[in-house]
C-alpha positions as CSV (number, residue, x, y, z in Angstrom):
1,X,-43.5,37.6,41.1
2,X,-44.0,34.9,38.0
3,X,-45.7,32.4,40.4
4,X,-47.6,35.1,42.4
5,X,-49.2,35.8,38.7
6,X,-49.3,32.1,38.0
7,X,-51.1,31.2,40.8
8,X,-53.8,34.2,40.8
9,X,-54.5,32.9,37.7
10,X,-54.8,29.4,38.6
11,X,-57.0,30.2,42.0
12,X,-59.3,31.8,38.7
13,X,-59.5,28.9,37.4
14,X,-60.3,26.9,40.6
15,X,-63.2,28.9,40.9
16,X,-64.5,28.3,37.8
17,X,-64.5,24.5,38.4
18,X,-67.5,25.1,40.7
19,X,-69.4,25.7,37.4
20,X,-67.8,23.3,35.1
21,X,-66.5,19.7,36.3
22,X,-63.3,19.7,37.4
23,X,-61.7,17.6,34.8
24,X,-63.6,18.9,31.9
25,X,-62.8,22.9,32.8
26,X,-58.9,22.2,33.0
27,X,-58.8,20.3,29.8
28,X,-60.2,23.4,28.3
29,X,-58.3,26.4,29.8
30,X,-54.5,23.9,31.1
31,X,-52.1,22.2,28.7
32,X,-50.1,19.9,31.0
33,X,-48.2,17.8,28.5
34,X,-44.7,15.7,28.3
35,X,-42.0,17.4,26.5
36,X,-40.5,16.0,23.3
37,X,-37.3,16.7,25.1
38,X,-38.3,15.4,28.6
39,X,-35.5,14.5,31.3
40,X,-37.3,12.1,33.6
41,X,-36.0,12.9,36.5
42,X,-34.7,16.8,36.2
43,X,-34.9,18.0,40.0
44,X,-36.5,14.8,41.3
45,X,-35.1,12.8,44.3
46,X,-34.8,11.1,47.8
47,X,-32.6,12.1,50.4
48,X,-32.8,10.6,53.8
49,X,-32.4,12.1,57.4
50,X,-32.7,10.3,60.5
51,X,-34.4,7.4,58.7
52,X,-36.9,10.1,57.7
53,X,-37.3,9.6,53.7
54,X,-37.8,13.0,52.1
55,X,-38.9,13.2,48.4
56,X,-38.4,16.0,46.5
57,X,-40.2,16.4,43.2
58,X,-40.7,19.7,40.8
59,X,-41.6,20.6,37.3
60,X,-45.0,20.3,35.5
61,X,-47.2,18.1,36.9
62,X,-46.4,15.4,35.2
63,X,-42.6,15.9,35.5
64,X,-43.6,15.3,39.4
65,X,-46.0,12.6,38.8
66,X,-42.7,11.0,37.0
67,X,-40.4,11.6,39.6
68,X,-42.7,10.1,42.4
69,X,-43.3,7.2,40.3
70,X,-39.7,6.4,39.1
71,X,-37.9,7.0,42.7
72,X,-40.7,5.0,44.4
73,X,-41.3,2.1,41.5
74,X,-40.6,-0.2,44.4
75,X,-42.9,1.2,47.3
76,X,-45.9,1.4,45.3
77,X,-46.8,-1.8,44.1
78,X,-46.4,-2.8,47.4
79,X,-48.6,-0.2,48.9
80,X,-51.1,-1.1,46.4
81,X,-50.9,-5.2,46.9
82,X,-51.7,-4.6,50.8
83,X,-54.6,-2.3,49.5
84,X,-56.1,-5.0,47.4
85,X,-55.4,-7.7,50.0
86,X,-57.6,-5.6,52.4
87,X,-60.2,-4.9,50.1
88,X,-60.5,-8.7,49.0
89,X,-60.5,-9.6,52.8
90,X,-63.4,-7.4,54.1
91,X,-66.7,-6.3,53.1
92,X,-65.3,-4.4,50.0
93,X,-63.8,-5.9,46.9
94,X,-61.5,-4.3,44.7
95,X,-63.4,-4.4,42.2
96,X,-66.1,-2.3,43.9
97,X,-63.4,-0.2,44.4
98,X,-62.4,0.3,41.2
99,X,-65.8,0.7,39.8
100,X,-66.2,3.9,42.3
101,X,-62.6,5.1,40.7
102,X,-64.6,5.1,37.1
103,X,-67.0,7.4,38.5
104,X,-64.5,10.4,40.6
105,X,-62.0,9.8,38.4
106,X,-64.3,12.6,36.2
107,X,-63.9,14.7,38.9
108,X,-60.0,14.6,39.6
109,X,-58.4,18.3,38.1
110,X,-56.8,17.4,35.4
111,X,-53.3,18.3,36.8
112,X,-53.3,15.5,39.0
113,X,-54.5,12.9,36.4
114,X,-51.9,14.4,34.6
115,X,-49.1,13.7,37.6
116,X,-51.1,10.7,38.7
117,X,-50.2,9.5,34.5
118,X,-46.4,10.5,35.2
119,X,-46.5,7.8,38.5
120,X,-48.1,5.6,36.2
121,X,-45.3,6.0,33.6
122,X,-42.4,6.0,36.2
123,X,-43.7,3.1,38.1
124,X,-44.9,0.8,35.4
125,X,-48.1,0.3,37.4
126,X,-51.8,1.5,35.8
127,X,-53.9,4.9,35.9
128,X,-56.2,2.5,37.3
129,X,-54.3,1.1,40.4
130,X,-52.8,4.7,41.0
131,X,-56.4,5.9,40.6
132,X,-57.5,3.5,43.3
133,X,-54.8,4.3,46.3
134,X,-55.9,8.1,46.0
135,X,-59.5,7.7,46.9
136,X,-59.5,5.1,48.8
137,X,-60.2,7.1,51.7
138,X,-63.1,8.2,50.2
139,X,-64.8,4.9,50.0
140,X,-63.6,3.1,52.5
141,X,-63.1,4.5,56.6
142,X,-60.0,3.8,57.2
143,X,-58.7,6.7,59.4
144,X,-59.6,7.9,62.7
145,X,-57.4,10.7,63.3
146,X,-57.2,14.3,65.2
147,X,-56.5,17.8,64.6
148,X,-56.4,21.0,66.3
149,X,-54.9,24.4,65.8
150,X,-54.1,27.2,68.4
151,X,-52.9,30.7,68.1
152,X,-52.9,34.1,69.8
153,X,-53.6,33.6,73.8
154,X,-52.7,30.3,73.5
155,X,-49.3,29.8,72.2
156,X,-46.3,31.5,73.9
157,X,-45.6,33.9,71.4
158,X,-49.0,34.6,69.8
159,X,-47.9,32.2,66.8
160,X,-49.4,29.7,65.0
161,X,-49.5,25.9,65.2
162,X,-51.3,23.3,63.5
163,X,-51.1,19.7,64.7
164,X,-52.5,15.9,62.8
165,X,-52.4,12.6,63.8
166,X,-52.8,10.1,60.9
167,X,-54.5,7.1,62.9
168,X,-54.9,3.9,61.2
169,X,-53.7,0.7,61.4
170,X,-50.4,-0.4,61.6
171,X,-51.1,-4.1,61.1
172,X,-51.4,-3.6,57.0
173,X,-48.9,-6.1,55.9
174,X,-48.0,-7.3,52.3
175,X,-47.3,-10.5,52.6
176,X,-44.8,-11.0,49.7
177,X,-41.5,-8.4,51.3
178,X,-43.1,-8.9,54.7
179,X,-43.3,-4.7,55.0
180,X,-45.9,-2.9,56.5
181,X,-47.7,0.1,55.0
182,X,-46.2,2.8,56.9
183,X,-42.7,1.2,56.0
184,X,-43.3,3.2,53.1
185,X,-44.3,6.9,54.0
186,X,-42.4,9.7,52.8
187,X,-42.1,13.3,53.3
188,X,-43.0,15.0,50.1
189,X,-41.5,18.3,49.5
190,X,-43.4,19.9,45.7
191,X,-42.3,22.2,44.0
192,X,-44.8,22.7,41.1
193,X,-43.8,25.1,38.0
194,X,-47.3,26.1,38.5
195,X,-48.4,26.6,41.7
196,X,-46.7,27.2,45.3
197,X,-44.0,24.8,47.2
198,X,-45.1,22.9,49.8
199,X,-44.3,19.6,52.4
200,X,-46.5,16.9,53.6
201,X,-45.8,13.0,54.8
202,X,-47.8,10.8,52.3
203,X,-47.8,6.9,51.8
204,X,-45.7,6.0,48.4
205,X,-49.0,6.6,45.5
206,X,-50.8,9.3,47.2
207,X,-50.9,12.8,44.4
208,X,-53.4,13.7,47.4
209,X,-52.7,14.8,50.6
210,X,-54.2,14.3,53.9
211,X,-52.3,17.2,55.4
212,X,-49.3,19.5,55.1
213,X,-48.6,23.7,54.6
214,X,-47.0,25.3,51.9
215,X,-44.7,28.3,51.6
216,X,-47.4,31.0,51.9
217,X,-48.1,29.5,55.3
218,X,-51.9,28.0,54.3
219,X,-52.0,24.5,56.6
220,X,-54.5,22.0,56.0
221,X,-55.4,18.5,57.4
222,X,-58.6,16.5,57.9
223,X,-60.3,13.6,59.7
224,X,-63.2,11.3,58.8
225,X,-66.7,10.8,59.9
226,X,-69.3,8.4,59.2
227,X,-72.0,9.9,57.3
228,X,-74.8,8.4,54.8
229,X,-74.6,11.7,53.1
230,X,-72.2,11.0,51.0
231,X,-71.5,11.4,46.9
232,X,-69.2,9.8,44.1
233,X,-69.6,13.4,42.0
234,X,-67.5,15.2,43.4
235,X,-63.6,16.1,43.6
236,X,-61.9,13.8,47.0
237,X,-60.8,16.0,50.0
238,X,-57.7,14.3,49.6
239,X,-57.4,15.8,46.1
240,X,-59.0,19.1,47.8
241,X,-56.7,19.7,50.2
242,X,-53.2,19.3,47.0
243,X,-55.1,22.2,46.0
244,X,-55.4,24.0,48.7
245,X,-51.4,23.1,49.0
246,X,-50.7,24.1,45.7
247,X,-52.8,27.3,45.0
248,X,-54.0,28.9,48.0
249,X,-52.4,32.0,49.3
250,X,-54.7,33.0,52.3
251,X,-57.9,31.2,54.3
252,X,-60.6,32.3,52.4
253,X,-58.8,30.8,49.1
254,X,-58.4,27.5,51.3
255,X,-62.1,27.5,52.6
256,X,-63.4,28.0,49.2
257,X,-61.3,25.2,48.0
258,X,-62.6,22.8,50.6
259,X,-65.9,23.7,50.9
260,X,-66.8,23.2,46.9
261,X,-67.0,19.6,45.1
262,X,-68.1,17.8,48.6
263,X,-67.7,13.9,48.6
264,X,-68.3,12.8,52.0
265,X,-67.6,13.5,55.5
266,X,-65.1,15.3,56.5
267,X,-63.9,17.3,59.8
268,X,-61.2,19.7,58.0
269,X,-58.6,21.7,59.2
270,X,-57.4,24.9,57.9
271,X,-55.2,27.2,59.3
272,X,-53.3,30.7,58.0
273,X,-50.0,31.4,60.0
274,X,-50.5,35.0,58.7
275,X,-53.2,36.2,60.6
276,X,-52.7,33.8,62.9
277,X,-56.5,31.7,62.8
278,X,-57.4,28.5,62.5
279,X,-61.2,27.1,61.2
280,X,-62.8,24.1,61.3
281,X,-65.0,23.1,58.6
282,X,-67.4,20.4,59.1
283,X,-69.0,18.6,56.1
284,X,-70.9,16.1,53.9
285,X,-71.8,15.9,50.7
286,X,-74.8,18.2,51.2
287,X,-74.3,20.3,54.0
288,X,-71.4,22.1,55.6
289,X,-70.4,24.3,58.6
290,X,-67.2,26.9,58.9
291,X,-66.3,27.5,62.6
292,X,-63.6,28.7,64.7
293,X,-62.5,28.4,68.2
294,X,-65.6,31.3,69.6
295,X,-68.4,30.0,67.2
296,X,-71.5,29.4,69.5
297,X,-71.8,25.2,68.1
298,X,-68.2,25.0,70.1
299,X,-69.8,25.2,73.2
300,X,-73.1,23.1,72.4
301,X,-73.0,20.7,75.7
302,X,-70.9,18.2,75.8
303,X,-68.7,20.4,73.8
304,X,-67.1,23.0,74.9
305,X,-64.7,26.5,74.1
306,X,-61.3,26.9,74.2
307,X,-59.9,30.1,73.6
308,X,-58.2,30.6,70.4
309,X,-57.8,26.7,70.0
310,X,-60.1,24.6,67.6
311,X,-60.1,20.7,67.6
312,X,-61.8,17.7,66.6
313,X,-62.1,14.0,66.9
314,X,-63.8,11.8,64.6
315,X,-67.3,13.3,64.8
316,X,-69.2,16.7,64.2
317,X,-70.3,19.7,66.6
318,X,-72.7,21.4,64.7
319,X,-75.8,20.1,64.9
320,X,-77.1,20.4,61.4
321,X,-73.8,18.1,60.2
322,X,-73.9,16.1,63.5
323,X,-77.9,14.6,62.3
324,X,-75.9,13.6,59.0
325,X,-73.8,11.4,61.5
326,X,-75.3,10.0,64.6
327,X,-79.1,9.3,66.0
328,X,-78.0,10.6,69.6
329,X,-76.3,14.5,69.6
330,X,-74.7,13.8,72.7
331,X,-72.1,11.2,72.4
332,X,-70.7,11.4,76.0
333,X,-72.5,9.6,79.5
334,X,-73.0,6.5,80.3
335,X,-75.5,5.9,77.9
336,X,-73.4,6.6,75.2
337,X,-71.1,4.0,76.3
338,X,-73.8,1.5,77.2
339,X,-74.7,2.0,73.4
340,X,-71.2,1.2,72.4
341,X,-71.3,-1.9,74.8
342,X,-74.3,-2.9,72.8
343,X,-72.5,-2.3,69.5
344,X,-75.9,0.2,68.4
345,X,-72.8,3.1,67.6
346,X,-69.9,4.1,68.7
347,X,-69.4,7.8,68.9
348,X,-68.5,7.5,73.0
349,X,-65.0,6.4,71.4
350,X,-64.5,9.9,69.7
351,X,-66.0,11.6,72.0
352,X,-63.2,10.0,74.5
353,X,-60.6,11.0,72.4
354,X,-62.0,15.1,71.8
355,X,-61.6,14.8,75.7
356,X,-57.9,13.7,76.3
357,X,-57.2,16.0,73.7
358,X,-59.1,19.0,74.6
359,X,-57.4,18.4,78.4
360,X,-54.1,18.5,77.0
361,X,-54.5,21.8,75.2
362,X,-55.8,23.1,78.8
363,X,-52.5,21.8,80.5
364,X,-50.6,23.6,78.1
365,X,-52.4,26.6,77.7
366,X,-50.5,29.8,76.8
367,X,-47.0,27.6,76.8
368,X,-47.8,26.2,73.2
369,X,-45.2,26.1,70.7
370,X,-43.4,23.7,67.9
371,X,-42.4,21.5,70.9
372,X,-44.2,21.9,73.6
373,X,-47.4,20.8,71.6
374,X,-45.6,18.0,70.2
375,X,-44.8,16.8,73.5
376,X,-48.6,17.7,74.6
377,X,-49.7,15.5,71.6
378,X,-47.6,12.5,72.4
379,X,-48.8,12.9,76.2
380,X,-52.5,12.2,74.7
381,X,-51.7,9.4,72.9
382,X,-49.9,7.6,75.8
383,X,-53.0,8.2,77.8
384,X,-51.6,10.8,80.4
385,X,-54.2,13.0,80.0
386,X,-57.5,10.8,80.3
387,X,-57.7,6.8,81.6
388,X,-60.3,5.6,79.3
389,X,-58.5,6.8,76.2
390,X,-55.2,5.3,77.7
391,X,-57.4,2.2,77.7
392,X,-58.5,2.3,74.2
393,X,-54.9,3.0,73.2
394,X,-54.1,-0.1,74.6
395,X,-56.8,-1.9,72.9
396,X,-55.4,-0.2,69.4
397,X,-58.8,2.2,69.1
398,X,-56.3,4.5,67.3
399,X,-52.8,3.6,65.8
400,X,-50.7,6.9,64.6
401,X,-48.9,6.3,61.5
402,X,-47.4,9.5,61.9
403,X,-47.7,12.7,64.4
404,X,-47.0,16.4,62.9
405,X,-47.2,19.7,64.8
406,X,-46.7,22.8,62.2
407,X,-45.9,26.4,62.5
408,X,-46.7,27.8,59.0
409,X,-45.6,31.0,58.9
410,X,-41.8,30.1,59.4
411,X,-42.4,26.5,57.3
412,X,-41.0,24.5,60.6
413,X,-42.4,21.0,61.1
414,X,-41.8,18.3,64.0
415,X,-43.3,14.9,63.0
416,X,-43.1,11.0,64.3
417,X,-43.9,7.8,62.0
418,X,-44.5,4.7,63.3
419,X,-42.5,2.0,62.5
420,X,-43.4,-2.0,62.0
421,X,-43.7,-2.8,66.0
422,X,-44.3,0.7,67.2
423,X,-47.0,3.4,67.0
424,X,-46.1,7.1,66.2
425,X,-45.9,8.3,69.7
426,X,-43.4,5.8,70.8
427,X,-40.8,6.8,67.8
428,X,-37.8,10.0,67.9
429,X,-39.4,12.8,66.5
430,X,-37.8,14.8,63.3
431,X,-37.6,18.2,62.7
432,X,-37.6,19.7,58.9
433,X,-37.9,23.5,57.8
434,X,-39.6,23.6,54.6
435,X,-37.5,26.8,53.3
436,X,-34.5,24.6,54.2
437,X,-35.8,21.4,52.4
438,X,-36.2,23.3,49.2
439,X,-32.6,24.9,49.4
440,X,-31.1,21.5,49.1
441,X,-29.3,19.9,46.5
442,X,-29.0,16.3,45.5
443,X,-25.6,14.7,46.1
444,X,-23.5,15.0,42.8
């Protein structure tokens, strides 16, 4: 009952950050600070299963912020040397980077600066360089992923799942340990003093998420997509969707969350077990679009329906996001592909991969559940459901850093990582139960 009270309150409060900024509005109505008293690592730690590192982190947010910093003092710096190696080696700098950190680091809810100060103090690293792996994805396009959810008619038992793959590259090396970036992903299991458990796999850094559920059975994930309309003022998705983790307790709390403080764009995810229903909601910085599997954009040709399934690849439907995007609606045809011959865009890629994995939801149709989507899902990504996108697998289009298929309501989650020679698909997959997860102890 206390953190069904809490967490009405603090939903109140989210809502009144569409008024006041973000950071400014918490400092005024939250007091998040360090005890006189405070034991650094009280309910914090690592356990691993299967090779699968999970993190478990509670308190304040700070207290968490600590524990992820302390626990993962080694990870980090490394995660954060192959950041800056990147960023020195293409078109950005760091610097630039860190100049665009000056400016959405106003926006940030002051929890999360708070626990993103408690990494800093556990890890010995700077608010700055912490400040810089959580938006990175914000200012630079580093992920081309997927999502989908299905429900009702198309699952065997009417339930809920929710599926991400995290596609990057798996070539970011540091060159000092000789460790690659996804060497150091974790599955984080929060429990916040004020807010509501939840589980998610994030690299060693990330206070964000880019995808997970928590115990009231609210899912979230995203994917990117290449917009112009795009803004510095404003809170990251990344930091969006911790809230939605943290505070929401049914869809239209998550929709709210995701739909106010726009950055960029964003295809999001967001799914309630409860009902079950899943929603897509396509955005930018100055325009947005909530849809779900029956919404008349789904079937805009190319596109097309699915019952009670909704999915994206890296590019928008609706047509009033799409023009934020691309010159050319229709990314599929020959001529979209001649245009990615001539490198004038590339959208038939996306538009490739929305295909394989619309055809594997038809294959599995009405059979969907925790495994046999997972299964579905891995089938995608080793081309078994469409040739060309089994030939841009092979030419490393899209390289999963991790697979997850979630069912919500029961807090049940399968999930792959890749490793430093192999891509998601290719790896065992875990299973975790987030009820479970938080029921365990660390060993005396």
């Amino acid at each position: 009952m206390k953190k069904k009270i809490i967490g009405t309150l603090f939903f109140i409060l989210l809502i009144a950050a569409t008024v006041l900024p973000a950071s400014a509005m918490i400092n005024e109505l939250i007091s998040d600070v360090v005890p006189a008293s405070f034991n650094s690592l009280d309910g914090g730690w690592i356990e691993e299963r299967d090779g699968v590192k999970i993190l478990h982190v509670n308190g304040t947010y700070y207290e968490m912020g600590y524990q992820h910093g302390y626990i993962l003092r080694d990870e980090i710096p490394i995660n954060l040397r192959i950041m800056k190696d990147f960023f020195n080696n293409s078109k950005f700098s760091y610097d630039d980077v860190i100049e665009k950190w000056n400016v959405m680091k106003n926006y940030v809810p002051e929890q999360y600066l708070s626990e993103m100060q408690g990494v800093v103090d556990g890890s010995g690293l700077s608010l700055e360089e912490i400040g810089v792996l959580n938006i990175v994805h914000d200012v630079v396009n580093l992920i081309y992923c997927c999502g989908g959810i299905a429900w009702g008619s198309a699952t065997v038992d009417g339930e809920l799942v929710h599926l991400r793959s995290g596609d990057m590259s798996i070539f970011f090396k540091d060159a000092k340990t000789g460790t690659y970036l996804q060497d150091h992903q974790v599955l984080i299991v929060r429990d916040p003093e004020f807010g509501y458990a939840s589980m998610s796999p994030v690299m060693a850094g990330d206070i964000g998420s880019y995808g997970g559920f928590n115990e009231k059975g609210i899912c979230v994930s995203e994917n990117t997509c290449v917009t112009d309309d795009t803004t510095l003022h404003g809170i990251s998705a990344s930091f969006r969707m911790r809230m939605v983790l943290d505070n929401a307790v049914n869809e239209e709390e998550a929709l709210y969350i995701m739909d106010s403080n726009r950055t960029c764009g964003w295809n999001l995810f967001i799914s309630d077990g409860n009902i079950p229903k899943g929603y897509v909601l396509e955005q930018t910085a100055n325009v947005s679009y909530i849809s779900t599997w029956n919404d008349s954009i789904e079937s805009i040709y190319p596109f097309w329906m699915i019952e009670n399934v909704s999915r994206r690849s890296n590019c928008f439907i609706s047509p009033d996001c799409a023009v934020m995007e691309r010159k050319h609606y229709n990314p599929s045809g020959f001529r979209s592909l001649l245009r990615l011959i001539l490198g004038l865009d590339n959208y038939f890629v996306p538009w490739t991969h929305y295909k394989a994995l619309s055809k594997g939801f038809e294959n599995n149709w009405g059979n969907l559940d925790l495994n046999t989507t997972m299964d579905m899902f891995r089938n995608v990504y080793l081309g078994k459901t469409n040739l060309l996108f089994y030939i841009m697998m092979k030419l490393y289009f899209y390289q999963p850093v991790h697979q997850w298929v979630a069912c919500p309501k029961n807090g049940d989650m399968v999930i792959s990582f890749a490793s430093a020679d192999k891509m998601a698909q290719y790896n065992p997959v875990h299973y975790f139960n987030l009820f479970e997860l938080l029921e365990a102890k660390p060993p005396p």
